[in-house]
C-alpha positions, 0 to 999 in steps of 0.5 A, a space after each residue: 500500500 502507498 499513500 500520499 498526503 499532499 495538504 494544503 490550507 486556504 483553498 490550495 494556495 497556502 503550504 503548512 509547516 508540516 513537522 513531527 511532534 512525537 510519533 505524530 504528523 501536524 501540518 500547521 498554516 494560520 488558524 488551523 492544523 490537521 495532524 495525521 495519525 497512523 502505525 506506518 512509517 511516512 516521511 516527506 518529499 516534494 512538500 507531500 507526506 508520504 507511507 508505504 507498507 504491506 498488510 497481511 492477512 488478518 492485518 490493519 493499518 489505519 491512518 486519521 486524520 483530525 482538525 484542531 485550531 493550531 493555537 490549541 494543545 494537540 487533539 487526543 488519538 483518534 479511535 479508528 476502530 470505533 466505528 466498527 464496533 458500534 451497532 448499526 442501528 445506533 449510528 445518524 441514519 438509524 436514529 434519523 429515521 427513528 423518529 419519523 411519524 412518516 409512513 412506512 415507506 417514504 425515502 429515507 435517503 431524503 430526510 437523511 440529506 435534509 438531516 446531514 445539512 443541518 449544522 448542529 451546533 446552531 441549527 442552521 441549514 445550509 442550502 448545499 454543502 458545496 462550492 463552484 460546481 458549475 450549472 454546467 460545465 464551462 459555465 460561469 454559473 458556480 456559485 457557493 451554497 454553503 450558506 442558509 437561504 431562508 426560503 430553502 431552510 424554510 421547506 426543509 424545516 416544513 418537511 421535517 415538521 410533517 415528518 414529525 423532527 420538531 427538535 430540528 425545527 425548534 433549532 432552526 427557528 432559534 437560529 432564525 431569532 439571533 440572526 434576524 435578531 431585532 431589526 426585522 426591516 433588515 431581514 436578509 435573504 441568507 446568512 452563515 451557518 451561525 446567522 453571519 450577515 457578511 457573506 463577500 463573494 471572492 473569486 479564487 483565480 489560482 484553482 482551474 475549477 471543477 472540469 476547468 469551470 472557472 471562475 472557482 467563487 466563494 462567498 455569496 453576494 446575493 445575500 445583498 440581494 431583495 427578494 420579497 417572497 422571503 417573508 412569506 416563506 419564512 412565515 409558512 412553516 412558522 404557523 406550523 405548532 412545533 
């Protein structure tokens, strides 16, 4: 087997400090750090950490790989094999599609998806987890979804509520309230995960783009947009009793 970690922070542009700390790998570069854990051996060439090793039968090599602010002590060791112990029933698929008052039958995959969007923490729901995939290809149409749209957030918080996740909806409708918070005049279109305002849309001229569809955008500025069908969506799954 031969791996190779090639990392590399602020959408490709920035090369980390990547060092040893024990029998650890960290690179490190501004506000963040990503340090690699494994049994093999590595070693680094071309500003690429590489490792090369045999599995027999019977044997397992894991490598990880685990995000810390670079300000911070080292994270604790991963668990590789925790994930394969634990029961299939008990991991997000499982307990999503336990809760449901849906009938039997309906797609799972799609309150899975809808689940998946959610960032926890705060309970925003992002639109798409994704950035600069082109309309289609070639196109200059590759613009950043990695925001909450209130209109896109407001259907995904009504299907939920016919399918009995008022927990998620309770979240999202508290994540509303911060960003909203009280200058209701000022109601954008979207916000960050955390209810941000400020969403200025940059273009990364040094990344070709997927299928060489440039320009490569993140950021959106449509959130300085006016579009009045928003206080209508937002108010639909609000009269919903959650």
């Amino acid at each position: 087997m031969r791996s190779a970690l090639r990392m590399r922070f602020s959408y490709g542009r920035i090369v980390p400090w990547v060092h040893k700390v024990g029998d650890r790998t960290v690179a490190v570069a501004e506000p963040d750090s990503v340090w690699l854990d494994t049994t093999a051996e590595t070693h680094g060439e071309d500003l690429t950490t590489y490792s090369e090793f045999t599995v027999g039968p019977g044997e397992r090599v894991a490598l990880t790989i685990s995000w810390q602010p670079s300000h911070k002590d080292q994270p604790a060791l991963p668990d590789p094999e925790g994930p394969w112990r634990r029961p299939p029933t008990s991991g997000a698929s499982g307990s999503t599609t336990a809760r449901t008052t849906a009938p039997t039958g309906r797609p799972w995959s799609a309150l899975i998806t809808l689940k998946a969007l959610t960032y926890a923490p705060t309970g925003g729901i992002v639109a798409a987890p994704t950035t600069s995939l082109p309309e289609e290809i070639g196109g200059v149409r590759n613009w950043d979804y990695r925001y909450t749209w209130l209109r896109d957030a407001a259907i995904t918080l009504s299907s939920m509520l016919r399918t009995g996740y008022r927990e998620e909806a309770r979240a999202w409708r508290d994540w509303l309230l911060r960003a909203v918070a009280g200058d209701p005049e000022n109601l954008q279109i979207m916000y960050g995960i955390a209810g941000e305002r400020e969403l200025g849309e940059a273009e990364l001229d040094w990344l070709p783009g997927y299928e060489n569809s440039g320009p490569v955008r993140v950021g959106n500025g449509a959130a300085n947009q006016l579009q009045l069908d928003v206080y209508g969506e937002v108010t639909e799954p609000c009269t919903w009793r959650t």
